[in-house]
Backbone atoms as SQL, in Angstrom:
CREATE TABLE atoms (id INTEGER PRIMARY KEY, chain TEXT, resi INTEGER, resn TEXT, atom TEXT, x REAL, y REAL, z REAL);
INSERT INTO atoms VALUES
  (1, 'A', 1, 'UNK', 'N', 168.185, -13.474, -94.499),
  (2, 'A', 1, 'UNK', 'CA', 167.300, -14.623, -94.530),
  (3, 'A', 1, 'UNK', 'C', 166.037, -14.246, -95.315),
  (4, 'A', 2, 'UNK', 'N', 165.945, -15.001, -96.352),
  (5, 'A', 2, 'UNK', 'CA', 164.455, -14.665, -97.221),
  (6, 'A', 2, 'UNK', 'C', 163.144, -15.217, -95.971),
  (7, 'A', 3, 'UNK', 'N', 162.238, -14.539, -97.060),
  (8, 'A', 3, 'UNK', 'CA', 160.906, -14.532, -96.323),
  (9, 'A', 3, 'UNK', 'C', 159.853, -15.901, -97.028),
  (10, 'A', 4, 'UNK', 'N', 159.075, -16.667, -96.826),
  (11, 'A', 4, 'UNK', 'CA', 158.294, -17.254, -98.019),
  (12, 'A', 4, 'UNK', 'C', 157.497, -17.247, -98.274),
  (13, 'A', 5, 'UNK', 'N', 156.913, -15.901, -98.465),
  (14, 'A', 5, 'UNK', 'CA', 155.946, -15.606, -99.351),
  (15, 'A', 5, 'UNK', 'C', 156.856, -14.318, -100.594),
  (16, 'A', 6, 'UNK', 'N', 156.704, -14.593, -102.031),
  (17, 'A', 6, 'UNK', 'CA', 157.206, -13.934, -102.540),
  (18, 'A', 6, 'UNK', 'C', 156.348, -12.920, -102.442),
  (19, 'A', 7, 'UNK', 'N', 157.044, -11.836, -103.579),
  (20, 'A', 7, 'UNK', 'CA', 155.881, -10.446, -104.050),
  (21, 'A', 7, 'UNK', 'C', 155.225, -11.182, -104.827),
  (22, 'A', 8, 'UNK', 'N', 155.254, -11.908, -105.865),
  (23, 'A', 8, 'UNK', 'CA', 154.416, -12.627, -106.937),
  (24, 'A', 8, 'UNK', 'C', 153.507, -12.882, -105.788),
  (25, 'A', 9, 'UNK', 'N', 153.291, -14.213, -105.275),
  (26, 'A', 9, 'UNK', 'CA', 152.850, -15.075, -104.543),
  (27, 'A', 9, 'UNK', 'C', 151.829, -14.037, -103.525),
  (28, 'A', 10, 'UNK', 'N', 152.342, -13.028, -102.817),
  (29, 'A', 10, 'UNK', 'CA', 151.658, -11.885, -102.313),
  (30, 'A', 10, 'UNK', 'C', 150.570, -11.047, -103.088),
  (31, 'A', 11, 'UNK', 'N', 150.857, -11.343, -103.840),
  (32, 'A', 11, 'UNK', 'CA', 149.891, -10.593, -105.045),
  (33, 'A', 11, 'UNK', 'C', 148.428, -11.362, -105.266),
  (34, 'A', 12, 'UNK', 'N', 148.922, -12.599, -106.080),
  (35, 'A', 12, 'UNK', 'CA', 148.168, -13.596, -105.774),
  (36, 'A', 12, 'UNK', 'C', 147.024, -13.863, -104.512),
  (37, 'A', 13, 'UNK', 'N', 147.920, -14.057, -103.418),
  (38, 'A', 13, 'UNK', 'CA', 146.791, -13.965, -102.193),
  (39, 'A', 13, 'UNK', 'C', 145.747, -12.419, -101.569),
  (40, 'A', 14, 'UNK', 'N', 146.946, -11.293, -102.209),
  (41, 'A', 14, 'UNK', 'CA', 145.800, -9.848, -101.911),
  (42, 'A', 14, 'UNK', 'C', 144.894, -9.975, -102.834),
  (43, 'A', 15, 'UNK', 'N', 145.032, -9.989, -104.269),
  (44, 'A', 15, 'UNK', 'CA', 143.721, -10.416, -105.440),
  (45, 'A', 15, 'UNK', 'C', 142.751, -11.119, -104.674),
  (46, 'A', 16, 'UNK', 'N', 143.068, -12.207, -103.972),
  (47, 'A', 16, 'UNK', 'CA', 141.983, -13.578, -103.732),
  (48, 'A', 16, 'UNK', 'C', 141.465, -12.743, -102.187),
  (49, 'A', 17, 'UNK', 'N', 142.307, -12.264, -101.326),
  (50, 'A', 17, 'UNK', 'CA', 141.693, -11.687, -100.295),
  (51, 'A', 17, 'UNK', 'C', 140.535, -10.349, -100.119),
  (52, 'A', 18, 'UNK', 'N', 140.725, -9.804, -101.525),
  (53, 'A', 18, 'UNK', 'CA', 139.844, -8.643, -101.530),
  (54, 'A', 18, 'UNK', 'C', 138.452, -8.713, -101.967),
  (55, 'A', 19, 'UNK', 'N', 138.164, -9.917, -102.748),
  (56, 'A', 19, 'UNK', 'CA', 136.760, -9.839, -102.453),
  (57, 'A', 19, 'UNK', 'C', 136.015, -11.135, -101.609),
  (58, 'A', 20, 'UNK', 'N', 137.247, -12.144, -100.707),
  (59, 'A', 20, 'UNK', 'CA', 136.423, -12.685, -99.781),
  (60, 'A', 20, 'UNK', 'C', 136.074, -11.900, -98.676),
  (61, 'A', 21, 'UNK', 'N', 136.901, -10.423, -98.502),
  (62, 'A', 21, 'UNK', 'CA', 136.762, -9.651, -97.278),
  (63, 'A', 21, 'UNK', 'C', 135.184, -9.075, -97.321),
  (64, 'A', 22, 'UNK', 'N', 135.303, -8.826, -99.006),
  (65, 'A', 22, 'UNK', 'CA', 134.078, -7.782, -99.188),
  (66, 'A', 22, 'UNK', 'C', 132.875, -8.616, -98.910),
  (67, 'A', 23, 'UNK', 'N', 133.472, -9.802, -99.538),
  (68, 'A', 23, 'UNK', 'CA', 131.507, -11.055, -99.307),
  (69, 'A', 23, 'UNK', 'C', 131.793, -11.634, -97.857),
  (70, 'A', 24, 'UNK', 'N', 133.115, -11.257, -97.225),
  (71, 'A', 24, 'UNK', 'CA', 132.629, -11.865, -95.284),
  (72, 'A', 24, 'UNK', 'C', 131.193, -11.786, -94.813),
  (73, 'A', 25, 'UNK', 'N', 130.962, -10.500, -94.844),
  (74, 'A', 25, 'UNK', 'CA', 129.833, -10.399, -94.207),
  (75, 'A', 25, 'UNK', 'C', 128.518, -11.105, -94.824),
  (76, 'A', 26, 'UNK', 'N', 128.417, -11.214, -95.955),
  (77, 'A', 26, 'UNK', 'CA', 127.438, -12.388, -96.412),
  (78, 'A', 26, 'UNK', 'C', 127.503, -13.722, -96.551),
  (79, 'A', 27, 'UNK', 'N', 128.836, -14.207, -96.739),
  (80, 'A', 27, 'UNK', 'CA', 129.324, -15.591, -96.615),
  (81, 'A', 27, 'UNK', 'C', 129.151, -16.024, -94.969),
  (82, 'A', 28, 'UNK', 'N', 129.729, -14.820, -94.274),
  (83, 'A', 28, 'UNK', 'CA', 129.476, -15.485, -92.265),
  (84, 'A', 28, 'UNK', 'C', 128.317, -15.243, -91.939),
  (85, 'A', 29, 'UNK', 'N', 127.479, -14.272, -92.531),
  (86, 'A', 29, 'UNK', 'CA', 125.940, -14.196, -91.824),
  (87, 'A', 29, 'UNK', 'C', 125.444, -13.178, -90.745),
  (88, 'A', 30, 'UNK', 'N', 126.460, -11.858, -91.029),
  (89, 'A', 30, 'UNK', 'CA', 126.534, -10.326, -90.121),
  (90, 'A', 30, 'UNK', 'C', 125.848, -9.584, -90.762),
  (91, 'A', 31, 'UNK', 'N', 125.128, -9.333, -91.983),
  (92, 'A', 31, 'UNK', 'CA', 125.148, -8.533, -93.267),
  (93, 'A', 31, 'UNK', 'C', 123.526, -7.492, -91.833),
  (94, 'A', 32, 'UNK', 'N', 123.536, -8.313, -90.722),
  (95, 'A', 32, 'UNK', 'CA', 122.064, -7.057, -90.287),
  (96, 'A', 32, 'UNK', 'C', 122.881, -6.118, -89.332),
  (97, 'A', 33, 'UNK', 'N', 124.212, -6.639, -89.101),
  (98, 'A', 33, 'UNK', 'CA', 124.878, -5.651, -88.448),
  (99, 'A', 33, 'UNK', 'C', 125.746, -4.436, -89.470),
  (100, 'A', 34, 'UNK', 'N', 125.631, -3.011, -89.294),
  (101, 'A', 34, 'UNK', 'CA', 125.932, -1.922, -90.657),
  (102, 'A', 34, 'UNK', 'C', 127.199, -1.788, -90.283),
  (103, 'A', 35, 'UNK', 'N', 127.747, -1.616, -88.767),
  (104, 'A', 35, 'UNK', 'CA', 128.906, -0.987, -89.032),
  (105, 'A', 35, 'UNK', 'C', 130.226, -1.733, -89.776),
  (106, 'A', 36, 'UNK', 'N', 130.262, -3.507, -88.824),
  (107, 'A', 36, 'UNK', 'CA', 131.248, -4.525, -89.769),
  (108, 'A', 36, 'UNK', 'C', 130.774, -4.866, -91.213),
  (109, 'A', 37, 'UNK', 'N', 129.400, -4.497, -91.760),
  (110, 'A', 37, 'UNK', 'CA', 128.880, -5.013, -92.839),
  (111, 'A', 37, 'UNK', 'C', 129.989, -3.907, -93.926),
  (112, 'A', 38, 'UNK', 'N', 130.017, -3.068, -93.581),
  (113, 'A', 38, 'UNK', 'CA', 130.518, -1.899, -94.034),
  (114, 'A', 38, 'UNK', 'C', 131.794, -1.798, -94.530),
  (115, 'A', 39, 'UNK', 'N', 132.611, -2.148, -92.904),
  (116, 'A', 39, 'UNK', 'CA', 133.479, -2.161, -92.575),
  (117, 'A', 39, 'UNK', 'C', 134.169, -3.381, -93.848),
  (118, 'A', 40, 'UNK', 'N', 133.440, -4.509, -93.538),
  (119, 'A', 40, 'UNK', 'CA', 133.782, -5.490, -94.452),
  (120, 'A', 40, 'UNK', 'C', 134.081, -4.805, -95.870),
  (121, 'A', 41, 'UNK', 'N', 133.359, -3.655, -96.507),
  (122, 'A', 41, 'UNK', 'CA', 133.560, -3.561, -97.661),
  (123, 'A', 41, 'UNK', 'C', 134.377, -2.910, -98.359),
  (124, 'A', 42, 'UNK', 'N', 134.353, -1.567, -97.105),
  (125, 'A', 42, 'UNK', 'CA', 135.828, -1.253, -96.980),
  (126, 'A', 42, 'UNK', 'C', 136.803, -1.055, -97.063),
  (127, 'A', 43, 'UNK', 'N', 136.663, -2.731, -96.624),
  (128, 'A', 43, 'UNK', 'CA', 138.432, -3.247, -96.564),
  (129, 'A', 43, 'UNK', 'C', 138.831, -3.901, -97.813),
  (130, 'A', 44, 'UNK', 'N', 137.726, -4.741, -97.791),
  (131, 'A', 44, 'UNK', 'CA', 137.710, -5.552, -99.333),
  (132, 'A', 44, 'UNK', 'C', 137.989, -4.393, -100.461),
  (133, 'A', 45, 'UNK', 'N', 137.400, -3.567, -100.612),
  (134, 'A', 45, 'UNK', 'CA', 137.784, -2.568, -101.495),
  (135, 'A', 45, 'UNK', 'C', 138.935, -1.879, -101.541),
  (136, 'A', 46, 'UNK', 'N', 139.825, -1.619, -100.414),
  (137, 'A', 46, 'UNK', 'CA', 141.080, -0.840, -100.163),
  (138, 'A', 46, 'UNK', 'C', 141.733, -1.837, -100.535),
  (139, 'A', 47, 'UNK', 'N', 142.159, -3.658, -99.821),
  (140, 'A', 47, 'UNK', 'CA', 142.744, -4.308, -100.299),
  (141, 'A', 47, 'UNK', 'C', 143.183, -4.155, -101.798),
  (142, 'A', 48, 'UNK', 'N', 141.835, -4.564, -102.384),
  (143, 'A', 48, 'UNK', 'CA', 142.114, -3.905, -103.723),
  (144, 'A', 48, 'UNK', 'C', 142.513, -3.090, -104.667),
  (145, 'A', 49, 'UNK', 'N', 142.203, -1.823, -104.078),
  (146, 'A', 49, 'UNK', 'CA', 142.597, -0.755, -104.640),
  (147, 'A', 49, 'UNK', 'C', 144.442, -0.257, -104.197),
  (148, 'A', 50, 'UNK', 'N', 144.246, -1.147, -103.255),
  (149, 'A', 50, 'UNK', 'CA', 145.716, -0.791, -103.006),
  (150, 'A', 50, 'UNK', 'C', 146.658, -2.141, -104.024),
  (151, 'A', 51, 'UNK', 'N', 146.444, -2.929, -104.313),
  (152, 'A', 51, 'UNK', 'CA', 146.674, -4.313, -104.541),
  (153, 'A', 51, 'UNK', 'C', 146.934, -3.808, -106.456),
  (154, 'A', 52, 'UNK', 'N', 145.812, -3.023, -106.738),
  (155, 'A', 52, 'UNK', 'CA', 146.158, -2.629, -108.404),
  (156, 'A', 52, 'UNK', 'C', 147.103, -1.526, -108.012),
  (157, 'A', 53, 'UNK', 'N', 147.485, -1.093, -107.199),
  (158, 'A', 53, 'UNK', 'CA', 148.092, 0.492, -107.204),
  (159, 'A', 53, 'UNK', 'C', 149.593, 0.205, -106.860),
  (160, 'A', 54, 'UNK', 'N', 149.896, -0.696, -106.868),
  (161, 'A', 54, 'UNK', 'CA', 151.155, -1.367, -106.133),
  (162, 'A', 54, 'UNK', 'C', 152.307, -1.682, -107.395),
  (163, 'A', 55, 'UNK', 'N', 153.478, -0.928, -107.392),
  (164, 'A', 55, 'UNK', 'CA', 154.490, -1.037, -108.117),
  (165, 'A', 55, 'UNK', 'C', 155.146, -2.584, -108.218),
  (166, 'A', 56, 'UNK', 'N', 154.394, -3.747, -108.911),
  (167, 'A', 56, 'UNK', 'CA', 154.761, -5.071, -109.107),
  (168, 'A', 56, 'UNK', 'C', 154.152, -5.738, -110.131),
  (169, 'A', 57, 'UNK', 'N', 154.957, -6.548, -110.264),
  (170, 'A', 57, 'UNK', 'CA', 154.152, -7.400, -111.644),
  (171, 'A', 57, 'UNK', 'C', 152.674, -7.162, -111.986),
  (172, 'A', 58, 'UNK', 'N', 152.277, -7.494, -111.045),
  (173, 'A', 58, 'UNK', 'CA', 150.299, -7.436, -110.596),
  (174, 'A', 58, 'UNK', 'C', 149.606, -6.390, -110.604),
  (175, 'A', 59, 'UNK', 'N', 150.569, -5.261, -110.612),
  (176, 'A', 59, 'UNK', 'CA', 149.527, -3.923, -110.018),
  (177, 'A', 59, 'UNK', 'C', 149.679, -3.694, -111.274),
  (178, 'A', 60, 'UNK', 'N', 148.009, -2.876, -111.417),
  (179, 'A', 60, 'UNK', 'CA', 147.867, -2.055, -112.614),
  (180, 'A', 60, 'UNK', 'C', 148.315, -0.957, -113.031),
  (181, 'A', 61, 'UNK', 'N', 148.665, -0.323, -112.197),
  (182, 'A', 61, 'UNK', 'CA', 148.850, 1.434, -111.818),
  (183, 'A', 61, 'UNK', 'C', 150.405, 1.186, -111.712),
  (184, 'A', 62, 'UNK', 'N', 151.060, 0.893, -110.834),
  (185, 'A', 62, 'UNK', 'CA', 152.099, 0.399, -110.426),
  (186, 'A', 62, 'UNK', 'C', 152.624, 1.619, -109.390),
  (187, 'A', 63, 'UNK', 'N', 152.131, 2.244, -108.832),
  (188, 'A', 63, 'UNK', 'CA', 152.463, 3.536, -108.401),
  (189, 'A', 63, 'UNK', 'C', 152.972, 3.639, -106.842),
  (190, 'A', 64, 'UNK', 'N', 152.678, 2.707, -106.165),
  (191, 'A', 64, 'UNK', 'CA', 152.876, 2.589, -104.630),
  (192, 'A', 64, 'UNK', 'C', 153.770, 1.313, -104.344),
  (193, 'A', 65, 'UNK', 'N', 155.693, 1.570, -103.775),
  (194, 'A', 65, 'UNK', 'CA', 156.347, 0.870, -103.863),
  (195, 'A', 65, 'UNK', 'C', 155.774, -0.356, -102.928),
  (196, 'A', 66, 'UNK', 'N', 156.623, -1.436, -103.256),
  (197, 'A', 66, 'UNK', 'CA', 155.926, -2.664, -102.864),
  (198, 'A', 66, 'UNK', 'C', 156.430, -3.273, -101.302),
  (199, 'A', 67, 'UNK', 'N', 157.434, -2.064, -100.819),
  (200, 'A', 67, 'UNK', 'CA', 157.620, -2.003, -99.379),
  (201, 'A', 67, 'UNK', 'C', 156.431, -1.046, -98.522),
  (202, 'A', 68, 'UNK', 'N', 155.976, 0.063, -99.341),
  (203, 'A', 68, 'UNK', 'CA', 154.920, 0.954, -99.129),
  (204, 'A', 68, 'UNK', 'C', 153.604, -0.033, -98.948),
  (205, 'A', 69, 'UNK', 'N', 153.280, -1.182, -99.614),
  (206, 'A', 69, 'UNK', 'CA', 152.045, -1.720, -99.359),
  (207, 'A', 69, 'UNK', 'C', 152.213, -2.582, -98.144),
  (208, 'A', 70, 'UNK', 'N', 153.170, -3.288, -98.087),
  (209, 'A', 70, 'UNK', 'CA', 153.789, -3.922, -97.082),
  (210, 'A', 70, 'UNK', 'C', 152.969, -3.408, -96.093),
  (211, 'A', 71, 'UNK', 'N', 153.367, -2.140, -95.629),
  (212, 'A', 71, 'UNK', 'CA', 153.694, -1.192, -94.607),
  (213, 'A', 71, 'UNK', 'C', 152.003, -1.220, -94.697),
  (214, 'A', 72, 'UNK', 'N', 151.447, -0.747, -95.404),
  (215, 'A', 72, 'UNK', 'CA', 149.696, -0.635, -95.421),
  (216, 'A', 72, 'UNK', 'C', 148.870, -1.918, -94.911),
  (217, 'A', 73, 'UNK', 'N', 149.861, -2.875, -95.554),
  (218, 'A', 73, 'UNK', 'CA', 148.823, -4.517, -95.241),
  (219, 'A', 73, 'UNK', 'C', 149.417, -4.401, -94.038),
  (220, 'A', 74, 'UNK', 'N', 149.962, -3.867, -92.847),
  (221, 'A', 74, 'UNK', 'CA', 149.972, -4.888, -91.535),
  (222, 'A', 74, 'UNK', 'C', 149.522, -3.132, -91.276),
  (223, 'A', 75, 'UNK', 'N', 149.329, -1.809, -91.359),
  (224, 'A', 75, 'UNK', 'CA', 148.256, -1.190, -90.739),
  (225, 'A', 75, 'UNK', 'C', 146.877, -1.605, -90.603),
  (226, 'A', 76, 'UNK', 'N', 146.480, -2.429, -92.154),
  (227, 'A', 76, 'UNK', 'CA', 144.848, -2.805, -92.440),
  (228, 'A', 76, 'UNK', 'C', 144.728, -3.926, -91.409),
  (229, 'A', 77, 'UNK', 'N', 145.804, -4.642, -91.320),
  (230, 'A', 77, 'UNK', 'CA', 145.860, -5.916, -90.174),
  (231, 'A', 77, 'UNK', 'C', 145.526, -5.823, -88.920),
  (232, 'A', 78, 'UNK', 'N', 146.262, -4.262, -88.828),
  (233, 'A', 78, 'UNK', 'CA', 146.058, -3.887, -86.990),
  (234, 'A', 78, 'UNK', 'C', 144.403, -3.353, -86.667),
  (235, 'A', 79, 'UNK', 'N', 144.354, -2.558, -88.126),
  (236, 'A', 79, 'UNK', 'CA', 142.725, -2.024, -88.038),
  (237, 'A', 79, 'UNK', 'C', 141.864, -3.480, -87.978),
  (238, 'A', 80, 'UNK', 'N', 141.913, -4.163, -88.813),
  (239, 'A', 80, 'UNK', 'CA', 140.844, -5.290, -88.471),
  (240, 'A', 80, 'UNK', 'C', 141.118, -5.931, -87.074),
  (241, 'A', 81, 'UNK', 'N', 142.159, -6.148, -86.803),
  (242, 'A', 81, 'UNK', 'CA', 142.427, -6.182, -85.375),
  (243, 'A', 81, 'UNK', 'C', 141.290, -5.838, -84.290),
  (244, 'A', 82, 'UNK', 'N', 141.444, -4.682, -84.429),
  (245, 'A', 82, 'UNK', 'CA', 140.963, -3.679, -83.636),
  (246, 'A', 82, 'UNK', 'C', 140.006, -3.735, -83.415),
  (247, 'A', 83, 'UNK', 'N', 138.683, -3.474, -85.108),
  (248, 'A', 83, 'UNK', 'CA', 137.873, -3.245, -85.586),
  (249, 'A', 83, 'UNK', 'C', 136.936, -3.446, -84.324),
  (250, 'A', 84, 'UNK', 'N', 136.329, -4.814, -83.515),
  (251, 'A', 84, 'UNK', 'CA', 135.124, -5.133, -83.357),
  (252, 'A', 84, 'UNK', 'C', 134.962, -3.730, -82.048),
  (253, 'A', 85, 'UNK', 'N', 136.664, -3.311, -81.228),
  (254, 'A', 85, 'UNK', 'CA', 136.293, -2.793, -80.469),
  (255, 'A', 85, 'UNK', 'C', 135.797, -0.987, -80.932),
  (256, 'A', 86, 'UNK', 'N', 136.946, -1.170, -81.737),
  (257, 'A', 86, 'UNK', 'CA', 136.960, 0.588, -81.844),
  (258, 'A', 86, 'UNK', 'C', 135.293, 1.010, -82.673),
  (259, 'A', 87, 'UNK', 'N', 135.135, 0.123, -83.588),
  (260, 'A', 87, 'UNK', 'CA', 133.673, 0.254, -84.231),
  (261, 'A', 87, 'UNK', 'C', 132.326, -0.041, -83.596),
  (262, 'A', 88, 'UNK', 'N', 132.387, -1.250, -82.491),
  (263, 'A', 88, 'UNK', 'CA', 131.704, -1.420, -81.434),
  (264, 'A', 88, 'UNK', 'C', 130.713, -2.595, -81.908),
  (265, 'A', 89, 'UNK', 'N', 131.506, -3.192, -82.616),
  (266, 'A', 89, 'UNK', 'CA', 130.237, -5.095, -82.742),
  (267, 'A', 89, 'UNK', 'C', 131.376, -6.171, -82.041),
  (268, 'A', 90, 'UNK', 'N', 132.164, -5.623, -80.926),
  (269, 'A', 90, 'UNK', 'CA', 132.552, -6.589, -80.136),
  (270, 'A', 90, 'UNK', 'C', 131.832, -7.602, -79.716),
  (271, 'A', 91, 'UNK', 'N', 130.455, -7.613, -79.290),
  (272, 'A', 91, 'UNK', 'CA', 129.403, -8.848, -79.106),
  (273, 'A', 91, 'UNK', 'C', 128.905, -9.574, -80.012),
  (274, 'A', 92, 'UNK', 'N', 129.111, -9.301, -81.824),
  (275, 'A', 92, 'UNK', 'CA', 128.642, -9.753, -82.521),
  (276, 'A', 92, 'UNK', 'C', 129.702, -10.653, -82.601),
  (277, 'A', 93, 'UNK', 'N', 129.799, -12.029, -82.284),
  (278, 'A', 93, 'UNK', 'CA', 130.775, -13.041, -82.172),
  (279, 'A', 93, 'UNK', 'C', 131.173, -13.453, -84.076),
  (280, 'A', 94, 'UNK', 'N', 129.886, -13.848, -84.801),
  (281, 'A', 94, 'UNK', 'CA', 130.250, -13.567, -86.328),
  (282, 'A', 94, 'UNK', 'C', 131.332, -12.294, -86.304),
  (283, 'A', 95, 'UNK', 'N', 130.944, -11.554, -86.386),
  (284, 'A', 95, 'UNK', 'CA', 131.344, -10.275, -87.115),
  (285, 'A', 95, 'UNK', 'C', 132.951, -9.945, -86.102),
  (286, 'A', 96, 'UNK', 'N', 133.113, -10.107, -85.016),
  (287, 'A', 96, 'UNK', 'CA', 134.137, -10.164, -83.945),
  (288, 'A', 96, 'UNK', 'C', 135.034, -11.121, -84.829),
  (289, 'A', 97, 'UNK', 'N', 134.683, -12.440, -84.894),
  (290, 'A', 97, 'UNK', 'CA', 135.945, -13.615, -85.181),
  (291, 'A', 97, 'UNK', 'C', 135.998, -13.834, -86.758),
  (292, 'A', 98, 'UNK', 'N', 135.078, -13.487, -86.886),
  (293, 'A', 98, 'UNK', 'CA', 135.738, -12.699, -88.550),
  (294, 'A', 98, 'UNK', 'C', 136.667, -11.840, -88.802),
  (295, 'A', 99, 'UNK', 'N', 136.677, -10.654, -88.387),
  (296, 'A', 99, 'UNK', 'CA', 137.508, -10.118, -88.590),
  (297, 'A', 99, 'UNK', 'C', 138.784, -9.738, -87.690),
  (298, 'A', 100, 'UNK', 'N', 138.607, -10.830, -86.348),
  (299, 'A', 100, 'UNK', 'CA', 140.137, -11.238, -85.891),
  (300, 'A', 100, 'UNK', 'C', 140.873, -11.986, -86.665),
  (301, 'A', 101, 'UNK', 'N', 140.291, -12.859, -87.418),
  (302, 'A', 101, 'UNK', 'CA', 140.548, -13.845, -88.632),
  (303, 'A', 101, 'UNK', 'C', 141.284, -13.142, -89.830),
  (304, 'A', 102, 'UNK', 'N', 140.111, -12.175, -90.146),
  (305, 'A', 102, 'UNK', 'CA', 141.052, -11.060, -91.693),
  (306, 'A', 102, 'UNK', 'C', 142.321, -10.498, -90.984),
  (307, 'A', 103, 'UNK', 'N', 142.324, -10.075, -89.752),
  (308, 'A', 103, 'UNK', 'CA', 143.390, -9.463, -89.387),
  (309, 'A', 103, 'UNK', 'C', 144.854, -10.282, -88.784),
  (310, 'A', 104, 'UNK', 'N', 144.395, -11.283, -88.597),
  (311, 'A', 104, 'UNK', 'CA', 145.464, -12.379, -88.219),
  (312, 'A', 104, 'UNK', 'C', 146.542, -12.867, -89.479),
  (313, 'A', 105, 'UNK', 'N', 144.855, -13.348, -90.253),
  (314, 'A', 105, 'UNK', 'CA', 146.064, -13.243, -91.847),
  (315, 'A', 105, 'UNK', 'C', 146.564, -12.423, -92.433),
  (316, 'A', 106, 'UNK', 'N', 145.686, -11.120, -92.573),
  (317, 'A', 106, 'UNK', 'CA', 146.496, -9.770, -93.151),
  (318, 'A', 106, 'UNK', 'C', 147.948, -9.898, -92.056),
  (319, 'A', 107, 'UNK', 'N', 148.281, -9.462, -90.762),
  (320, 'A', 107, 'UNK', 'CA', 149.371, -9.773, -90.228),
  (321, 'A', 107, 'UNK', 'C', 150.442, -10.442, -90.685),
  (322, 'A', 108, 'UNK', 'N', 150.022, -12.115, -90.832),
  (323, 'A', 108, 'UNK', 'CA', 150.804, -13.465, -90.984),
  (324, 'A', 108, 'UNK', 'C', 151.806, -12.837, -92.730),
  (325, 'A', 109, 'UNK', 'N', 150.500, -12.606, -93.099),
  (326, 'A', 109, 'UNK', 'CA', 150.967, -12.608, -95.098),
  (327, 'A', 109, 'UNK', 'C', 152.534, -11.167, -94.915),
  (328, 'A', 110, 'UNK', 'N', 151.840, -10.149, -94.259),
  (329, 'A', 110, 'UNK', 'CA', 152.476, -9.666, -94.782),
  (330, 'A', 110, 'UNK', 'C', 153.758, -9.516, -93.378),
  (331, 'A', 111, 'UNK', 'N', 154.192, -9.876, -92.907),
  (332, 'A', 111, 'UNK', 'CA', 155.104, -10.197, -92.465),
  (333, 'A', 111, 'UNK', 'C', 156.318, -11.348, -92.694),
  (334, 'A', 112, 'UNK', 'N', 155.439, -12.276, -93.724),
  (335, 'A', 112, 'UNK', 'CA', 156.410, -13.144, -94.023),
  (336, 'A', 112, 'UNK', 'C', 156.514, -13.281, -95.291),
  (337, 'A', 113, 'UNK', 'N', 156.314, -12.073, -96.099),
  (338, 'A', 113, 'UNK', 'CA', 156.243, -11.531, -97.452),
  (339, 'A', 113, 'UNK', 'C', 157.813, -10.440, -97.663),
  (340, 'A', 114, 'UNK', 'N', 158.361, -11.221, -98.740),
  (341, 'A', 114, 'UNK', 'CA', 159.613, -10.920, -99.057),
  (342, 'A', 114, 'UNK', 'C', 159.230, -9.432, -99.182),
  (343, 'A', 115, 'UNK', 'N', 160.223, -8.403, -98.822),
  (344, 'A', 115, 'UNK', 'CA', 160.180, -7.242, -98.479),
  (345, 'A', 115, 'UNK', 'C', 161.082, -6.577, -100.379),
  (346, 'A', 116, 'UNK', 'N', 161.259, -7.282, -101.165),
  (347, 'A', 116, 'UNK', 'CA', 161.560, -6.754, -102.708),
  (348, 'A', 116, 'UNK', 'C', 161.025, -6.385, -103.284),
  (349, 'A', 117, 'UNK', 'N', 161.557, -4.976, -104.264),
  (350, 'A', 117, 'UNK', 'CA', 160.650, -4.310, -104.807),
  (351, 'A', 117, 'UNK', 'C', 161.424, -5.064, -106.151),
  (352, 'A', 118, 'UNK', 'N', 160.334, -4.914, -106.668),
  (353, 'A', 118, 'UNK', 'CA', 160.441, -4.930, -108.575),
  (354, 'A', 118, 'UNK', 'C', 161.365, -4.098, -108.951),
  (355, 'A', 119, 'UNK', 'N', 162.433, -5.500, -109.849),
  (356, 'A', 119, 'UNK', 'CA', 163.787, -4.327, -110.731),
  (357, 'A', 119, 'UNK', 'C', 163.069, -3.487, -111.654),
  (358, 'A', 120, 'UNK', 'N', 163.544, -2.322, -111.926),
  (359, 'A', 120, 'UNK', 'CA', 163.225, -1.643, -112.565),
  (360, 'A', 120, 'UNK', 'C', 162.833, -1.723, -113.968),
  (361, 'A', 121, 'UNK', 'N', 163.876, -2.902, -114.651),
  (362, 'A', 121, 'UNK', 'CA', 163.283, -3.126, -115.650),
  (363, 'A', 121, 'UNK', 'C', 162.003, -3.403, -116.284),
  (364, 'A', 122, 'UNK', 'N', 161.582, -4.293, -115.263),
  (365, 'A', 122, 'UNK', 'CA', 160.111, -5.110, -115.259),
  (366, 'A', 122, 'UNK', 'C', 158.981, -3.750, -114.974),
  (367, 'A', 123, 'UNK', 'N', 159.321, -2.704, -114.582),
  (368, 'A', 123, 'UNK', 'CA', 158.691, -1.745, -113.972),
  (369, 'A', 123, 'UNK', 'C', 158.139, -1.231, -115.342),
  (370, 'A', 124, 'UNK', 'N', 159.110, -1.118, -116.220),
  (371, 'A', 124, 'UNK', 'CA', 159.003, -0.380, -117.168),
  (372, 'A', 124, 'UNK', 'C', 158.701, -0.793, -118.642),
  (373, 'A', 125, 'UNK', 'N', 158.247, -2.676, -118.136),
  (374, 'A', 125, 'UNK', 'CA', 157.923, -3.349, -119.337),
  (375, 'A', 125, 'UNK', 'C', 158.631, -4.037, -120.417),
  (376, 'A', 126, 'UNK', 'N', 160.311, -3.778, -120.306),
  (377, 'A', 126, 'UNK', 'CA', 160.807, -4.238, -121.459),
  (378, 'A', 126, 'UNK', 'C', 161.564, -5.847, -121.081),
  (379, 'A', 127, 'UNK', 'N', 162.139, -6.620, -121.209),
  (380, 'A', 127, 'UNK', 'CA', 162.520, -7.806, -120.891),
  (381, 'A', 127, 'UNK', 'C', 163.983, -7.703, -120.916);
């Protein structure tokens, strides 16, 4: 049974997710709290860096198979999860339901993100 979110389509939404993660904290209004302010950037930045590093159409690098990121986007999912407790701005209700929010969707995406890696051909550029 396919999944519906493609790898294309996955790509697409990690690009667009990595720097609303990074401006969360200034778009929701946490930026006086350091540790999620941080945290926010982070993530926004790993998204990314993992997002060019990813063996698919999209990635620049292409170096990290595209079941391997998979596997990373629902760790980053569980960490934002986590985040308000293990980092300790559980009371900061911004900064808390924010990033139950990043982590709900990091979850959702990549669980219902087709688990295919790029044929090889395409890997290697020729048509």
């Amino acid at each position: 049974m396919s999944k519906p979110i493609s790898r294309q389509v996955h790509g697409v939404l990690d690009y667009s997710a990595a720097p609303l993660v990074a401006a969360a904290p200034a778009l929701v209004g946490f930026t006086e709290d350091k540790n999620p302010t941080l945290l926010g950037y982070v993530l926004g930045g790993g998204i990314l860096a993992l997002t060019a590093c990813t063996r698919a159409e999209w990635g620049l690098v292409k170096s990290v198979p595209f079941k391997t990121h998979l596997t990373l986007d629902l760790v980053t999912a569980l960490t934002s999860l986590s985040a308000p407790w293990l980092f300790g701005f559980s009371k900061n209700k911004k900064a808390r339901n924010t990033f139950l929010a990043i982590g709900a969707t990091l979850l959702t995406t990549g669980l219902l993100s087709e688990p295919e890696e790029m044929p090889k051909y395409r890997e290697l550029g020729s048509k």
